[in-house]
C-alpha positions as CSV (number, residue, x, y, z in Angstrom):
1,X,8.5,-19.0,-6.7
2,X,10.5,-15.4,-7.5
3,X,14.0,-15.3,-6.7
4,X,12.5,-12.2,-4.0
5,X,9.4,-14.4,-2.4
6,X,12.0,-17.0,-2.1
7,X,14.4,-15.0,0.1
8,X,11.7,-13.3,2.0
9,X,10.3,-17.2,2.6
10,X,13.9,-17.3,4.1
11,X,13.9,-14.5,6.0
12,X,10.8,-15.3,8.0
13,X,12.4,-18.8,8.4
14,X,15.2,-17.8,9.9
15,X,13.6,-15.3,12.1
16,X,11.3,-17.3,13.4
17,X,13.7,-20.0,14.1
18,X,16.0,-17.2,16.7
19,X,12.4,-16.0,18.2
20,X,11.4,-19.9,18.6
21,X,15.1,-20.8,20.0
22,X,14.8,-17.8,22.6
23,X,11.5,-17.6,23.7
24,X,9.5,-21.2,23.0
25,X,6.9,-22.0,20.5
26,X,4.0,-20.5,23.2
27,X,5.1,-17.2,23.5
28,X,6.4,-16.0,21.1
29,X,4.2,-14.2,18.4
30,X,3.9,-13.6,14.9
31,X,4.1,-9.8,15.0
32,X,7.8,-10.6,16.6
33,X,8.6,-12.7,14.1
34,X,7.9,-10.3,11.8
35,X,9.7,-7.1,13.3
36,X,13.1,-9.5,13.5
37,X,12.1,-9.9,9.7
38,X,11.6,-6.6,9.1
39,X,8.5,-6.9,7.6
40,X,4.8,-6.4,8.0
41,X,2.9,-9.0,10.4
42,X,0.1,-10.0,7.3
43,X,3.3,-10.4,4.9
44,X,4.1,-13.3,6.9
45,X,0.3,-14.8,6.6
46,X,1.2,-14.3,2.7
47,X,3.6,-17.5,3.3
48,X,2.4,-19.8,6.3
49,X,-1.5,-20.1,6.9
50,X,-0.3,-20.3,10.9
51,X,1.9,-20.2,13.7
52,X,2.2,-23.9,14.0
53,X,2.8,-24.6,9.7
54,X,5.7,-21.7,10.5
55,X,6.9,-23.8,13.1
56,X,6.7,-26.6,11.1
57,X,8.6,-25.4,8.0
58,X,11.5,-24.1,10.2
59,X,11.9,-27.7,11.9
60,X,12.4,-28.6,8.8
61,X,14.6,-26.0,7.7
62,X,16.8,-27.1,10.3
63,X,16.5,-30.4,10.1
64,X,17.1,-30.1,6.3
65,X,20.4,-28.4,7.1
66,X,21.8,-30.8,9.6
67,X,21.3,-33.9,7.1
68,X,23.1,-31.7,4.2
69,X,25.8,-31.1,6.7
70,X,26.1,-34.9,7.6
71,X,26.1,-35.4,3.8
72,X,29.1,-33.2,3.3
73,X,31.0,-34.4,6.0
74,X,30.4,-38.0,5.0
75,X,31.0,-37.4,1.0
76,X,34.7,-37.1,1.8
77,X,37.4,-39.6,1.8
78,X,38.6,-39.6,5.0
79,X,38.0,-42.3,7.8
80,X,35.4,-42.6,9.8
81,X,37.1,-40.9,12.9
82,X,37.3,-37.7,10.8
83,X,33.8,-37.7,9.3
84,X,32.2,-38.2,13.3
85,X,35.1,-35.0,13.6
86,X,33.5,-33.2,10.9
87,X,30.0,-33.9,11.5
88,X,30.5,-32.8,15.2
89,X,32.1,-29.9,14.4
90,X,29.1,-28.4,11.5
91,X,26.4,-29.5,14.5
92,X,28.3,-27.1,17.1
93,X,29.3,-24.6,13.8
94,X,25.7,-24.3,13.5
95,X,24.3,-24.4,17.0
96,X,26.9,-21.2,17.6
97,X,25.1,-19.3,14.6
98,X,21.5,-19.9,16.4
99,X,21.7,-20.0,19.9
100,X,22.2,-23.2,22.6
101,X,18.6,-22.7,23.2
102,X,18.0,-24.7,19.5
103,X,17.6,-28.3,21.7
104,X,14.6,-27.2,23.5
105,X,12.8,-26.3,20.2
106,X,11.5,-29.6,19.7
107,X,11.4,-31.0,24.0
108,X,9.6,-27.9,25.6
109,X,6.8,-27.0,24.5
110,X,3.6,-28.9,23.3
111,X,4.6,-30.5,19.7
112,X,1.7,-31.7,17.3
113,X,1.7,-35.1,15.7
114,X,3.1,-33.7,12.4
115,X,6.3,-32.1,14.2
116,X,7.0,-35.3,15.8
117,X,7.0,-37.2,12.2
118,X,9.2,-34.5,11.0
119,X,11.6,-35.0,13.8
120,X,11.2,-39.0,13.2
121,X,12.0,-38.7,9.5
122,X,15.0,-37.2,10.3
123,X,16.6,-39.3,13.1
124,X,15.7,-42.1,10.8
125,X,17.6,-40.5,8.0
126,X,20.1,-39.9,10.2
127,X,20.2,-43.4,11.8
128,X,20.5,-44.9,7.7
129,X,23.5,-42.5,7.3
130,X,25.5,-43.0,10.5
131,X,24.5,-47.3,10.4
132,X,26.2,-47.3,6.9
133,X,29.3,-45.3,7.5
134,X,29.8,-47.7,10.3
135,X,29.2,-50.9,7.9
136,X,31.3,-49.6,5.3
137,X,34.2,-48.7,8.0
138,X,33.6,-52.2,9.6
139,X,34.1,-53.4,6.2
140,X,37.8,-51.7,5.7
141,X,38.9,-52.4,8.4
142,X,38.6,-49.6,11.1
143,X,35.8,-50.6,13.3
144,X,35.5,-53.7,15.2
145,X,33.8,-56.3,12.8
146,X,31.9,-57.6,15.5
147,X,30.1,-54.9,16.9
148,X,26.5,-54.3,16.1
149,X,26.3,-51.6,13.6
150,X,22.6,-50.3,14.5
151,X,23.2,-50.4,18.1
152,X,26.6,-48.4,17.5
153,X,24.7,-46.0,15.0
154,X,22.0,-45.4,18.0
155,X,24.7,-44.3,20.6
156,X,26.0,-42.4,17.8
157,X,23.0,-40.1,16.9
158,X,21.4,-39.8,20.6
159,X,24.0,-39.9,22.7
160,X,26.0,-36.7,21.5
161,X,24.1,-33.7,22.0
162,X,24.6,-29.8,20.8
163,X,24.6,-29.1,25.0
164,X,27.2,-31.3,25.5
165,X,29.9,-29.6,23.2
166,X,28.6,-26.5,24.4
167,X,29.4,-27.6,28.2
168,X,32.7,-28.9,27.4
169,X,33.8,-25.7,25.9
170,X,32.4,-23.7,28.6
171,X,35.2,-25.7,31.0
172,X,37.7,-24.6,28.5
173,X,38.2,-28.1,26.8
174,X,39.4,-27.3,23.4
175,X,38.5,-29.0,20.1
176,X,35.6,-31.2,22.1
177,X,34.4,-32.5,19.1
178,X,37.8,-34.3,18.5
179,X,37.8,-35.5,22.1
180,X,35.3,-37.2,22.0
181,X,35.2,-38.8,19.1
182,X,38.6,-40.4,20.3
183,X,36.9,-41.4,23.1
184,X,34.2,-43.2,21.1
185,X,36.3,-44.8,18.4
186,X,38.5,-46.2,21.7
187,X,35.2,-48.4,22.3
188,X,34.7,-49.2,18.8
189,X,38.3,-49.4,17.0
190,X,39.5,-52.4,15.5
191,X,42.0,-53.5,18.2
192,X,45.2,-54.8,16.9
193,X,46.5,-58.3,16.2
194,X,46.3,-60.1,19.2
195,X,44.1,-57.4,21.5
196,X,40.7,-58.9,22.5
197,X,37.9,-57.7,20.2
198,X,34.7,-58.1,21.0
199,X,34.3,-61.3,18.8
200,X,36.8,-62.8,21.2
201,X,34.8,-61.6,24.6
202,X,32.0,-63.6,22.7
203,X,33.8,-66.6,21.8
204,X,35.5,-66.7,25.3
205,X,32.1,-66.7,27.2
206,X,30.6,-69.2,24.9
207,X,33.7,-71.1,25.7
């Protein structure tokens, strides 16, 4: 594909991601998809078949761009409190360049069998990503050994939502991200020499 189909592929990507967001898959149509693209309604038909493979392609644009953003917070070498930080912080970062509204993309309107293996794929990928950080920070030392990584990496990928960082800003709590990841890693730190871990609250109960 030309360096020009490609961006206009974009273009009507990203447009139809901000009329989805605002209005819901139902309503909106492909003529005002193509007016925030500036271009002609067939021009879009030149690219996606149909509403729904347009719908499909942007859920995957997006998706796309939230595992490359979990990749670059994870590639660096910091601890695993400041790559949650990071990863937080690109999730609100890019829910403030496309509306709060993104969230009820995928939960309000009717969602064919194809969208929902797309949205599978990448909660699994996301899962894999978040589980092995965890492991790997088990592993030196900065998590609690004895907690379950997959159950950790679960509560870590469902659990904080675009909304919420959105809510906590609107009471004026600043750097939410940071908050609560402290929060979280208070639950799942490694506790000093002596503290009870949960190994211990095991080994005490079997006691």
């Amino acid at each position: 594909m030309s360096s020009v189909r490609e961006s206009r592929r974009g273009d009507i990507l990203h447009a139809a991601l901000k009329e989805f967001c605002a209005k819901g898959f139902e309503v909106v149509s492909m003529s005002e998809i193509a007016r925030r693209a500036q271009i002609g309604k067939s021009t879009i038909y030149e690219y996606f078949p149909s509403k729904e493979q347009l719908l499909l392609e942007t859920a995957q644009m997006l998706l796309e761009h939230l595992l490359e953003e979990l990749e670059r917070a994870f590639s660096q070498a910091q601890t695993f409190r400041e790559k949650l930080i990071c990863y937080y912080r690109a999730v609100d970062r890019l829910v403030e360049r496309i509306g709060v509204n993104f969230p009820m993309f995928f939960v309000t309107e009717p969602i064919t069998g194809v969208m929902l293996e797309c949205v599978d794929t990448f909660r699994e990928a996301l899962f894999q990503k978040i589980g092995r950080e965890f492991r790997s920070a088990q592993d030196r030392g900065e998590l609690d050994a004895a907690l379950d990584a997959e159950v950790a990496a679960t509560l870590l990928t469902t659990q904080i939502t675009p909304l919420l960082l959105k809510t906590m800003c609107r009471f004026q709590v600043e750097d939410a991200a940071e908050k609560i990841v402290d929060i979280l890693m208070y639950g799942i730190a490694a506790r000093p020499a002596g503290a009870e871990t949960a190994a211990s609250r095991k080994q005490r109960k079997e006691d």
